[in-house]
N, C-alpha and C positions, 0 to 999 in steps of 0.2 A: 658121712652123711648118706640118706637113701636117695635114693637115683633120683630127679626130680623135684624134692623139695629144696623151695630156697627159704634161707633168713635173711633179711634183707634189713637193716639199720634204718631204721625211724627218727624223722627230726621234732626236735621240741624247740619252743621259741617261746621261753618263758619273757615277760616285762611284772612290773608292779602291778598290773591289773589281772594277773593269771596266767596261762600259755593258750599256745594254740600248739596242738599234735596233729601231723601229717598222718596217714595210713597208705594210701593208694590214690593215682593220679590215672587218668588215660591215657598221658603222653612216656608214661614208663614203660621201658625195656618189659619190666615182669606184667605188665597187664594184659590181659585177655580177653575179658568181656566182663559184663554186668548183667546179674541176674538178679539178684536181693543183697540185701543189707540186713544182717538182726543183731541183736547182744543176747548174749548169755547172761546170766549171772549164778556164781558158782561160790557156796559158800563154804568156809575155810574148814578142810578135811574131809569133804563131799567128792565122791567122785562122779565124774559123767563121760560116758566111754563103754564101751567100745563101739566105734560103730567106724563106717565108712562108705562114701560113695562111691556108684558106679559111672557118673559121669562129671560128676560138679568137681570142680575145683574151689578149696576153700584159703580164703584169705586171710590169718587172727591176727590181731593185735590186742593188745592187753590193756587197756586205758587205768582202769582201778585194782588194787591188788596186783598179786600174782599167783601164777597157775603153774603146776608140774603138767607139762604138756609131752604125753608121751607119742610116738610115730611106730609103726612095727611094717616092714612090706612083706607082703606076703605074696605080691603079683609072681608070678611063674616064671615071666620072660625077662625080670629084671635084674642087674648085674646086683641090686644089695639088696638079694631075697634075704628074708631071716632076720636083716637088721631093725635093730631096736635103738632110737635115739631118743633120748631124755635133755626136754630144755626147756629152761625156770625164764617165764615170757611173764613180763610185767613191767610195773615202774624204776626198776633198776635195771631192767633190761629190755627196752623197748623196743622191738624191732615188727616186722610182719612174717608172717611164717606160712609161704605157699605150701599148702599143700594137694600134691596132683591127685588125681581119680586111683583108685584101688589100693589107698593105703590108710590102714586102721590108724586111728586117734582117736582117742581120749583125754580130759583132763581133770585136775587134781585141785581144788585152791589151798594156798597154803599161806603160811602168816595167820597175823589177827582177824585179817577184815575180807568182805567179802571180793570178791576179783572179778571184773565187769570183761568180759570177753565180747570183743565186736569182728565180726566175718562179714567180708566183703565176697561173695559166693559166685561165682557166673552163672548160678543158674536158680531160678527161684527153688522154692521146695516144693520135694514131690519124695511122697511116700515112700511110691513104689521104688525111686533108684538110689536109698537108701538100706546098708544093713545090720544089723544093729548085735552085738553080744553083750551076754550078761559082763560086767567088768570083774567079778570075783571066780567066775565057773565060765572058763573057755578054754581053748586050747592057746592062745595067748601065751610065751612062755615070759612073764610079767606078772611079777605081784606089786601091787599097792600100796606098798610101805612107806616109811618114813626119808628110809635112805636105801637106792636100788642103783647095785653096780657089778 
């Protein structure tokens, strides 16, 4: 795993009237702070990616669908520069997926249907401390395929 990012197992509490899913609480070990809330929505074979922050920490969970959610670090000072982890976040696999400042993500929807991506962000958004690469032409050593190992 890269240095920094957790997965962290999400509860569901399904009854006859529907569920209720957890994401993130204030009184958890992994929380930090609160900046915004948004959803994505990411439809099946689209990719959106690459980019990464220079200060925000990002929070995902996957409420609808799922998403090929890839991580790459590239930070200097970190013991898992180079590393590239691939992991399929959704309704069969519900968890949250911290991820820290200065490491690229992008993701992928895959399946039939579209995939609603919700981040719990610590910091609102802001342009400038975002940075963004094309997902097909970077230096990224990651292609976009169907199946990548």
């Amino acid at each position: 795993m890269i240095e920094g990012v957790l997965v962290h197992p999400l509860r569901q509490i399904p009854d006859e009237r529907g569920k209720v899913m957890h994401m993130l609480r204030c009184d958890e070990p992994h929380f930090e702070r609160f900046g915004e809330i948004y959803f994505s929505l990411v439809y099946p074979g689209v990719v959106k990616g690459w980019h990464l922050h220079r200060e925000m920490t990002l929070n995902y969970a996957v409420i609808v669908g799922t998403i090929k959610l890839v991580l790459y670090d590239d930070r200097e000072s970190s013991s898992s520069r180079g590393e590239i982890v691939e992991l399929f976040v959704g309704e069969s696999n519900y968890v949250l997926v911290k991820i820290p400042p200065g490491i690229w993500n992008g993701f992928k929807g895959v399946g039939t249907q579209p995939a609603l991506v919700a981040n719990c962000a610590t910091l609102p958004h802001d342009p400038a401390e975002i940075v963004r690469l094309d997902p097909f032409d970077n230096p990224i050593p990651y292609v976009w395929a169907l199946w990548q190992r």
